[in-house]
C-alpha positions as YAML, in Angstrom:
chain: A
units: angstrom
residues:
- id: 1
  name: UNK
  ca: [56.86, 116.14, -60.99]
- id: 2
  name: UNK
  ca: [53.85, 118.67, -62.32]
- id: 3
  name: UNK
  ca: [52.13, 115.47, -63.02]
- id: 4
  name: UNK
  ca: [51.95, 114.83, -59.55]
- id: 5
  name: UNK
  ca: [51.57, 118.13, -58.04]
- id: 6
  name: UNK
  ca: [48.38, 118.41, -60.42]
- id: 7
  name: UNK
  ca: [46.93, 114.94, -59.60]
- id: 8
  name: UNK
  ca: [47.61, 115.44, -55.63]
- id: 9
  name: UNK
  ca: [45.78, 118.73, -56.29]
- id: 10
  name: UNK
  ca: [42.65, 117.26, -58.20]
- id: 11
  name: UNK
  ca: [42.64, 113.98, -55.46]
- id: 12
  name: UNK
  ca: [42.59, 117.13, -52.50]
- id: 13
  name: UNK
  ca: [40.00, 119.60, -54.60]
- id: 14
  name: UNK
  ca: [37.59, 116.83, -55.85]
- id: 15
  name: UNK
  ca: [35.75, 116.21, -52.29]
- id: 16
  name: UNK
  ca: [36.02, 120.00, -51.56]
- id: 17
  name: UNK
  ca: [34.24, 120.40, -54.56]
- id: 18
  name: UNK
  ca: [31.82, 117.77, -54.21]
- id: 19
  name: UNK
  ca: [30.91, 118.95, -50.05]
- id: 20
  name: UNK
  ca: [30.25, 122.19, -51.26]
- id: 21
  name: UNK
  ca: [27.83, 121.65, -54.11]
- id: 22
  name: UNK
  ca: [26.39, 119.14, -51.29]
- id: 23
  name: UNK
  ca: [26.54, 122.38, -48.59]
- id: 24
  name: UNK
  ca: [24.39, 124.06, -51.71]
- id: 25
  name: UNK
  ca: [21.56, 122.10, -52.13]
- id: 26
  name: UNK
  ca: [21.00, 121.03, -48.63]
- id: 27
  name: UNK
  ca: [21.37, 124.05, -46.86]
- id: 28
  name: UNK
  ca: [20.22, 126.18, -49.71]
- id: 29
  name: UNK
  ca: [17.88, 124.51, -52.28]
- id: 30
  name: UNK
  ca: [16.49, 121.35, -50.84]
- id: 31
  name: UNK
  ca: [14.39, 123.71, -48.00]
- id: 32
  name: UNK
  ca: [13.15, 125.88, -49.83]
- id: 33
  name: UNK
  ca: [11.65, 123.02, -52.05]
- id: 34
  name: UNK
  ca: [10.53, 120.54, -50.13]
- id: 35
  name: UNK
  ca: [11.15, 119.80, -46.36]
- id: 36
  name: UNK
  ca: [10.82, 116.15, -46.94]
- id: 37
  name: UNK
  ca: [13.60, 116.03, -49.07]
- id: 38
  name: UNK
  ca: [15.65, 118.66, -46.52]
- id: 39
  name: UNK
  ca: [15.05, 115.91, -43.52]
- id: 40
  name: UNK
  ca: [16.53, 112.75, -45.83]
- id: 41
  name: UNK
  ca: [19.51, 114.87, -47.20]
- id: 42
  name: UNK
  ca: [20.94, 117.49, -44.04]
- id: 43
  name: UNK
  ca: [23.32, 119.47, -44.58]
- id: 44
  name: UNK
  ca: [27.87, 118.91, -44.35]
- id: 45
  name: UNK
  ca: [27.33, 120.53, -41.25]
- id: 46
  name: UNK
  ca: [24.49, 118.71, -39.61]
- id: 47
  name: UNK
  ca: [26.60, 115.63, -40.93]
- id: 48
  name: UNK
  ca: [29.57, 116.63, -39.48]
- id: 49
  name: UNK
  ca: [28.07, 117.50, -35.91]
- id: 50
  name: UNK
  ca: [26.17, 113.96, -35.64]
- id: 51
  name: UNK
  ca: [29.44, 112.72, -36.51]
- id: 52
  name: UNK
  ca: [31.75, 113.91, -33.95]
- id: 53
  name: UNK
  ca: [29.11, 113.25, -31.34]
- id: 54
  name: UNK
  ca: [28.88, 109.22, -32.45]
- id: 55
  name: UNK
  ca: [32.54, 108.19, -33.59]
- id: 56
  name: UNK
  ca: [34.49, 110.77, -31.88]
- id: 57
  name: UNK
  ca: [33.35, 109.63, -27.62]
- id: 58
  name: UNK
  ca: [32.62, 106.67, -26.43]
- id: 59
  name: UNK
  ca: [31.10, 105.51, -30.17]
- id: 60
  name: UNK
  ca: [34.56, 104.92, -31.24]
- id: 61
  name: UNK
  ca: [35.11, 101.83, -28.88]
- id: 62
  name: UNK
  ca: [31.29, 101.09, -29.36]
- id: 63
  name: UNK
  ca: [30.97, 101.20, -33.09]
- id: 64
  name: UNK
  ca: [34.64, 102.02, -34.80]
- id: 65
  name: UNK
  ca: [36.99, 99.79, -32.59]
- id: 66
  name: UNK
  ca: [34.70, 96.62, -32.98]
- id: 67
  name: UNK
  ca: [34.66, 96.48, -36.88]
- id: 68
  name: UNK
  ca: [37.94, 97.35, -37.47]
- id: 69
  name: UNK
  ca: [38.98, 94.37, -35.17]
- id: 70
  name: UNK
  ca: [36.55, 92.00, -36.59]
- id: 71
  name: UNK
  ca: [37.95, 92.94, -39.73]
- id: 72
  name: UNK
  ca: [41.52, 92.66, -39.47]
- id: 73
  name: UNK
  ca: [41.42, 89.31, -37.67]
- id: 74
  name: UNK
  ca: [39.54, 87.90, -40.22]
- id: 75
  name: UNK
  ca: [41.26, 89.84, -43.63]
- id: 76
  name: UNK
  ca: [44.37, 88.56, -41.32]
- id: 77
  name: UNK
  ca: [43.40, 84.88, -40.97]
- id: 78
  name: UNK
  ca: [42.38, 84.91, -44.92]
- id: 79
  name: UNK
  ca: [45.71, 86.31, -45.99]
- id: 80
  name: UNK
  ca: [47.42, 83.07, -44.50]
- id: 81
  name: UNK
  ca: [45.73, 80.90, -45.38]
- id: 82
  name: UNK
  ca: [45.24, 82.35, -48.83]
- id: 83
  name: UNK
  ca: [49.21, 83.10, -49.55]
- id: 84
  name: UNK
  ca: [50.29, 79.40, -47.89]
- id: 85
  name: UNK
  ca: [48.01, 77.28, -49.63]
- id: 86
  name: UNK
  ca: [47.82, 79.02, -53.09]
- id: 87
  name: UNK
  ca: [51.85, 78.95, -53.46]
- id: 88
  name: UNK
  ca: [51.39, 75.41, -52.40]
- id: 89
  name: UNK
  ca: [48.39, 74.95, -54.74]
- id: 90
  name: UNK
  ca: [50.44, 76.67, -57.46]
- id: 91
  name: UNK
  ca: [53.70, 73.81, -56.81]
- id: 92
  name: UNK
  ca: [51.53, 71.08, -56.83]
- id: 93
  name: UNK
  ca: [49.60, 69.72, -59.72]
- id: 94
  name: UNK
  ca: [47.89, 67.03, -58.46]
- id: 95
  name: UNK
  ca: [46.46, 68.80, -55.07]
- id: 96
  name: UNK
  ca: [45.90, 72.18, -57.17]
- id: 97
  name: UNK
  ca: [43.84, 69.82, -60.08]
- id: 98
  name: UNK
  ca: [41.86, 68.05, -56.62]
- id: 99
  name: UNK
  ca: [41.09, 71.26, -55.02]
- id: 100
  name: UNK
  ca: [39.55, 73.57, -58.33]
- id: 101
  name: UNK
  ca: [36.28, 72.39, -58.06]
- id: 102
  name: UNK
  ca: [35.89, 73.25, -54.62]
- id: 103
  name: UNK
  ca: [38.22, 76.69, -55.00]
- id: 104
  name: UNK
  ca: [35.57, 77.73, -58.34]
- id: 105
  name: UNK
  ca: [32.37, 76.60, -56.51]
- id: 106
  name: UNK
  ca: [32.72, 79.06, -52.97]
- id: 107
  name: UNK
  ca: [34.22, 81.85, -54.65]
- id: 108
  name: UNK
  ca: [30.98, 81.95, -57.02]
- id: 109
  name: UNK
  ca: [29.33, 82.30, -53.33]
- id: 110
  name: UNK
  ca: [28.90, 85.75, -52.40]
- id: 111
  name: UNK
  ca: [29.94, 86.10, -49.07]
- id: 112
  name: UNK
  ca: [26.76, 87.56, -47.36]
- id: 113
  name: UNK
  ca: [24.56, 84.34, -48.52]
- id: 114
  name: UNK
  ca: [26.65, 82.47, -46.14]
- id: 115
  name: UNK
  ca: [25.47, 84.59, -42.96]
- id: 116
  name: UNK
  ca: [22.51, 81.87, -41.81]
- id: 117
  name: UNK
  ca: [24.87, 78.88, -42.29]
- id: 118
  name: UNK
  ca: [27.79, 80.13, -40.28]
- id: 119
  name: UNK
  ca: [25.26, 81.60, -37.69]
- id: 120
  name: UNK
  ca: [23.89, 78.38, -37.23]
- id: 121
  name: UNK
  ca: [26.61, 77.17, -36.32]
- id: 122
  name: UNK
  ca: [28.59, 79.83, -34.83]
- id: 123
  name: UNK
  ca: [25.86, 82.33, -33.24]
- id: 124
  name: UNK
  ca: [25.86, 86.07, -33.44]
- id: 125
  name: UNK
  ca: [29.34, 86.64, -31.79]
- id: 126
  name: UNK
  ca: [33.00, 87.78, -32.72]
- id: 127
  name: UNK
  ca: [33.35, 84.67, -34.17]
- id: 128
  name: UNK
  ca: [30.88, 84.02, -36.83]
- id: 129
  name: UNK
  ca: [31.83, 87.64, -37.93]
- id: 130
  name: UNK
  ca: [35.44, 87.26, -38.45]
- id: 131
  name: UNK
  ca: [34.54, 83.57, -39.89]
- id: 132
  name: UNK
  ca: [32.23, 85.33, -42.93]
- id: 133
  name: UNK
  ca: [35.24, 87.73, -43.46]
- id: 134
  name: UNK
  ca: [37.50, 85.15, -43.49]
- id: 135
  name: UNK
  ca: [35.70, 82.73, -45.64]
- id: 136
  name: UNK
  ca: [34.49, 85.94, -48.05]
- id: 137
  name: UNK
  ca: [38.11, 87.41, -48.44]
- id: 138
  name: UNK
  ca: [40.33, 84.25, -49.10]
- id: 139
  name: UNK
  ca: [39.48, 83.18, -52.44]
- id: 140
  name: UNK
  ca: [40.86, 86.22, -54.54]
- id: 141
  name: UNK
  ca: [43.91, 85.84, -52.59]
- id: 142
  name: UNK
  ca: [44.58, 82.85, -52.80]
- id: 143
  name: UNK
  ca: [43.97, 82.77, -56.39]
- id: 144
  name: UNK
  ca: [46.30, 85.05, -57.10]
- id: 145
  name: UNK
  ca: [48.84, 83.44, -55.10]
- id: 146
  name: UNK
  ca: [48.12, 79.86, -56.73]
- id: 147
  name: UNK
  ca: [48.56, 82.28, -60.38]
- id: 148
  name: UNK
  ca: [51.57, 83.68, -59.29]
- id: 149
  name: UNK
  ca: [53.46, 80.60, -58.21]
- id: 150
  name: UNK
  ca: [52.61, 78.83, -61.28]
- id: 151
  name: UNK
  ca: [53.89, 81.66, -63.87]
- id: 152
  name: UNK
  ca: [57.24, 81.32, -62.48]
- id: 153
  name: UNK
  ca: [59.93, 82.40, -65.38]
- id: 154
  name: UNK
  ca: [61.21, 79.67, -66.61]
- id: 155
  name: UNK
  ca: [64.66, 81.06, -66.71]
- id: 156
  name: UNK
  ca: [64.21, 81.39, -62.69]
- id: 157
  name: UNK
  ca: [63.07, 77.91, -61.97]
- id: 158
  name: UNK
  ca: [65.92, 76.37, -63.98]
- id: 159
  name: UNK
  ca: [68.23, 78.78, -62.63]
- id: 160
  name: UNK
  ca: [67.12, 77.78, -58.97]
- id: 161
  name: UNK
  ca: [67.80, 74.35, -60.19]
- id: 162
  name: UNK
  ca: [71.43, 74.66, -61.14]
- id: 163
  name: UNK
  ca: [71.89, 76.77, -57.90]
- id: 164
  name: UNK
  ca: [70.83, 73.68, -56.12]
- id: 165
  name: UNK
  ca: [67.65, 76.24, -54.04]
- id: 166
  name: UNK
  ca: [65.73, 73.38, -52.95]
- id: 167
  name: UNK
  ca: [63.12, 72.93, -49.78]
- id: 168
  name: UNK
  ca: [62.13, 76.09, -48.09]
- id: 169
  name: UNK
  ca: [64.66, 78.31, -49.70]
- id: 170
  name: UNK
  ca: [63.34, 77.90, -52.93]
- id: 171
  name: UNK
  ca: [59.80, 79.05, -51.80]
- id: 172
  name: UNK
  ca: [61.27, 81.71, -49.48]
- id: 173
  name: UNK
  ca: [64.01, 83.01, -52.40]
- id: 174
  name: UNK
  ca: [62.09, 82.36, -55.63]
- id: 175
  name: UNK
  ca: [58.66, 81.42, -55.47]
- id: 176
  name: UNK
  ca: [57.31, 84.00, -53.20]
- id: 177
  name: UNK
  ca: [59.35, 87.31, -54.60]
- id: 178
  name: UNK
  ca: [58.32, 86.00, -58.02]
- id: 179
  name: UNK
  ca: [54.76, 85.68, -57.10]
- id: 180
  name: UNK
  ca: [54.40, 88.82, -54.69]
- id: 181
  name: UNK
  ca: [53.18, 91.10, -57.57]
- id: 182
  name: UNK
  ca: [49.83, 88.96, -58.09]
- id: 183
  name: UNK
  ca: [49.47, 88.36, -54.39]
- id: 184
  name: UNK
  ca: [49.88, 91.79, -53.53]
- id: 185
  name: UNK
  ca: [47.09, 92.61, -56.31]
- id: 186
  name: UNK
  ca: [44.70, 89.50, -54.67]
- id: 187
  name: UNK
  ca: [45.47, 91.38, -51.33]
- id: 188
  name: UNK
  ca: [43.91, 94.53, -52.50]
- id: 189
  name: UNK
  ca: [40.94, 93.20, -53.85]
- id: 190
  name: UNK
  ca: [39.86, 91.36, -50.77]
- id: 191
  name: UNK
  ca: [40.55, 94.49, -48.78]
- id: 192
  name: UNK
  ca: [37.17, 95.67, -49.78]
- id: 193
  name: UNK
  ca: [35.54, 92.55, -49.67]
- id: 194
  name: UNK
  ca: [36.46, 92.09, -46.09]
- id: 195
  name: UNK
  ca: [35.23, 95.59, -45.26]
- id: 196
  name: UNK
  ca: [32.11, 95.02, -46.89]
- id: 197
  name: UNK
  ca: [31.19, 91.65, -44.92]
- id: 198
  name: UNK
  ca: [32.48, 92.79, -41.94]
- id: 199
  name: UNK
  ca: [30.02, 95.95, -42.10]
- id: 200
  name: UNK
  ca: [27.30, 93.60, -43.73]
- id: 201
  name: UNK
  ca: [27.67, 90.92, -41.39]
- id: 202
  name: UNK
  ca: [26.89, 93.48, -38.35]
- id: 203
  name: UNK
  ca: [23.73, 94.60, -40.18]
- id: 204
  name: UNK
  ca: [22.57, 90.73, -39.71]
- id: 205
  name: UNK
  ca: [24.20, 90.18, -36.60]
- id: 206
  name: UNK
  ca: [24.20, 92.78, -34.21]
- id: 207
  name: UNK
  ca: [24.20, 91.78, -30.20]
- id: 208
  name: UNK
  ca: [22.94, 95.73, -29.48]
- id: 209
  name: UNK
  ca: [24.31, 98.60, -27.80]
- id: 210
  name: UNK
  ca: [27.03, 98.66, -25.44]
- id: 211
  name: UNK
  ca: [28.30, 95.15, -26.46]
- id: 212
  name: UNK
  ca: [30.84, 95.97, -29.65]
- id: 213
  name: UNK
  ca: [27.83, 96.09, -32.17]
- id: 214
  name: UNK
  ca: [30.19, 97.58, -34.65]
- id: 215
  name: UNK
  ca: [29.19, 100.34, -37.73]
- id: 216
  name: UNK
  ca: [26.69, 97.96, -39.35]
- id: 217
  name: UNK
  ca: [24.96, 97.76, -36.09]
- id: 218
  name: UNK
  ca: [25.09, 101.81, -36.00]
- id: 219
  name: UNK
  ca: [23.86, 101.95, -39.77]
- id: 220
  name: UNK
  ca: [20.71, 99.96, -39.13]
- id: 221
  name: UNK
  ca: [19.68, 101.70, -36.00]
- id: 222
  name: UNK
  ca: [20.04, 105.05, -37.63]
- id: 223
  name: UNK
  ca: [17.61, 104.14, -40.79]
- id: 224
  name: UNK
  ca: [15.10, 102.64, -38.18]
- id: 225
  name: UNK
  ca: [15.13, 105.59, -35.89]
- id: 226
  name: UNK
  ca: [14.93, 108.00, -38.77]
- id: 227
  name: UNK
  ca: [17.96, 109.87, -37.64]
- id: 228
  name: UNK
  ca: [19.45, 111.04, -41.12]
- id: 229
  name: UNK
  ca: [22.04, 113.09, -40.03]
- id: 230
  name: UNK
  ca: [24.03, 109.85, -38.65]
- id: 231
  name: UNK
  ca: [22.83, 107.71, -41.28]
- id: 232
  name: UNK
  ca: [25.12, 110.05, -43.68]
- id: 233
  name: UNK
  ca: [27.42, 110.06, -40.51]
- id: 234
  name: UNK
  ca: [28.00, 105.94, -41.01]
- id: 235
  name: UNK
  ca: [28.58, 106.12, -44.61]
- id: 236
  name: UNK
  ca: [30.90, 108.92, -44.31]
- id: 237
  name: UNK
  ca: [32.84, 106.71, -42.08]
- id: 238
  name: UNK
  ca: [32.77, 104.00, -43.90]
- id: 239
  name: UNK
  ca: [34.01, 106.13, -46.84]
- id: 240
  name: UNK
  ca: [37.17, 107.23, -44.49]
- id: 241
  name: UNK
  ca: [37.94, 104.14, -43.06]
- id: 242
  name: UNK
  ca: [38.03, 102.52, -46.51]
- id: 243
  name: UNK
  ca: [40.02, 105.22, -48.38]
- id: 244
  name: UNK
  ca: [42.65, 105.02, -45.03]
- id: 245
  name: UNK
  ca: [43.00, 101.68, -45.23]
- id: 246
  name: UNK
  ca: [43.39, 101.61, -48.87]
- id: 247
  name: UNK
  ca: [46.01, 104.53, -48.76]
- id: 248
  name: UNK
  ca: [48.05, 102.26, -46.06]
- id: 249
  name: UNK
  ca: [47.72, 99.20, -48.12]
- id: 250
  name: UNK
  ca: [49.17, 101.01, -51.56]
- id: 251
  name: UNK
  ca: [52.05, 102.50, -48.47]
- id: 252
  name: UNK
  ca: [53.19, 98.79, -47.72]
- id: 253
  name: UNK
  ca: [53.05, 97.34, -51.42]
- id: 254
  name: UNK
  ca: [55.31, 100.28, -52.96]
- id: 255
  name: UNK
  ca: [57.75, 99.09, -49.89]
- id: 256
  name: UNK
  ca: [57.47, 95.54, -50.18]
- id: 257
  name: UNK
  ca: [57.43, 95.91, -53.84]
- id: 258
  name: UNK
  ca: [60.20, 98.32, -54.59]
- id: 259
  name: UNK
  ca: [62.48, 95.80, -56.29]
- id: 260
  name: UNK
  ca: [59.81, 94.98, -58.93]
- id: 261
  name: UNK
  ca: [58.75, 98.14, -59.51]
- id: 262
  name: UNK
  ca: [62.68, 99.21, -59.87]
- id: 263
  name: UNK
  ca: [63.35, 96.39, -62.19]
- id: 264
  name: UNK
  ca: [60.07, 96.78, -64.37]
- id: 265
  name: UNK
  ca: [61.25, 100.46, -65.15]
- id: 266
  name: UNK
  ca: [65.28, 99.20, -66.05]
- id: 267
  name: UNK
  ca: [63.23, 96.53, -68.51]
- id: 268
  name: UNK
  ca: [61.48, 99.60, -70.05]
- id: 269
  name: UNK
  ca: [64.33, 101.48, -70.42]
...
């Protein structure tokens, strides 16, 4: 229990720490030594001003609201398709042995080098957006999934056999709680990829002001207009959004997950 209190209190004082040594140089050092450097770098406060003023009015349906839907239909769409077909991947040989090549050759692809082809095809709208997160977030989950179905214990699979769990009981009652653990961890990882094309994907793709452009869109005006203090703004929110979403994610696997984590501790003991 000290454990925890201590590493809740080093998670809490580490930013503190880090915003005020940042409050230090800005406001303190950096203008006294060169005003260059004080106009790239402002100040927490200066920060914190130009970001109330974008994400906190109207920018928060303009800018915030956009990516965060582009996002989550897309992470959405790739989690379905990712958890269906790599437990059905993982039961089949022959379709999983057919479908490697093609699974090792796009996930090699970074996501962002497929902007101009799905463009082409899709435009600069909603679509093509949630399409690159989609097609950028899939692989590690379904990966995972395909992993996690095939390292089934064998003392479950014969067990399901003399129980007579056959059809869609055996994926719903044995498969899938077996492989959760893996899927949950190929979940995670494409939680940042997602965020990362969605943002990056805007940066390419933006339709302008007043029509959803999204962060990315916000991040790229900024650094052309020169204005630095919501330049930091942008990455600060990208910071936030990503540790939120991250901190809901870790909520809804120690739920979902309770049962392994309970029976991985028994094993121990």
């Amino acid at each position: 229990m000290q454990r925890r209190h201590v590493a809740t209190a080093i998670e809490i004082g580490s930013p503190i720490v880090i915003v005020i040594i940042w409050w230090v140089v800005t406001a303190i050092i950096l203008p006294q030594a060169s005003a260059t450097s004080a106009f790239f770098f402002p100040d927490p406060v200066t920060i914190a001003q130009a970001f109330v003023n974008s994400f906190l009015g109207p920018g928060l349906f303009e800018y915030v609201l956009p990516t965060l839907g582009r996002f989550l239909l897309g992470y959405g769409f790739a989690a379905v398709v990712g958890i269906v077909g790599g437990v059905l991947l993982g039961v089949h040989l022959t379709a999983r042995m057919a479908a490697l090549p093609f699974i090792n050759f796009f996930r090699s692809l970074p996501g962002v080098t497929l902007i101009p082809i799905v463009t082409l095809f899709l435009g600069l709208g909603d679509s093509q957006k949630i399409t690159l997160v989609a097609i950028a977030s899939v692989w590690p989950i379904l990966i995972n999934a395909m992993d996690g179905t095939r390292s089934l214990d064998p003392t479950i699979r014969e067990s399901a056999r003399a129980y007579r769990i056959t059809g869609f009981d055996r994926y719903r009652f044995v498969l899938l709680p077996s492989a959760s653990p893996q899927i949950f961890a190929g979940l995670r990882v494409s939680l940042a990829v997602a965020l990362i094309v969605a943002v990056v994907s805007e940066l390419f793709g933006a339709s302008g002001s007043g029509s959803g452009a999204g962060i990315g869109f916000f991040l790229v005006n900024a650094q052309s207009s020169f204005k630095m203090p919501q330049l930091w703004a942008g990455v600060v929110l990208l910071g936030i959004v990503g540790y939120s979403i991250n901190g809901i994610f870790t909520a809804l696997e120690k739920r979902v997950l309770a049962w392994h984590r309970g029976s991985r501790a028994s094993t121990l003991e």
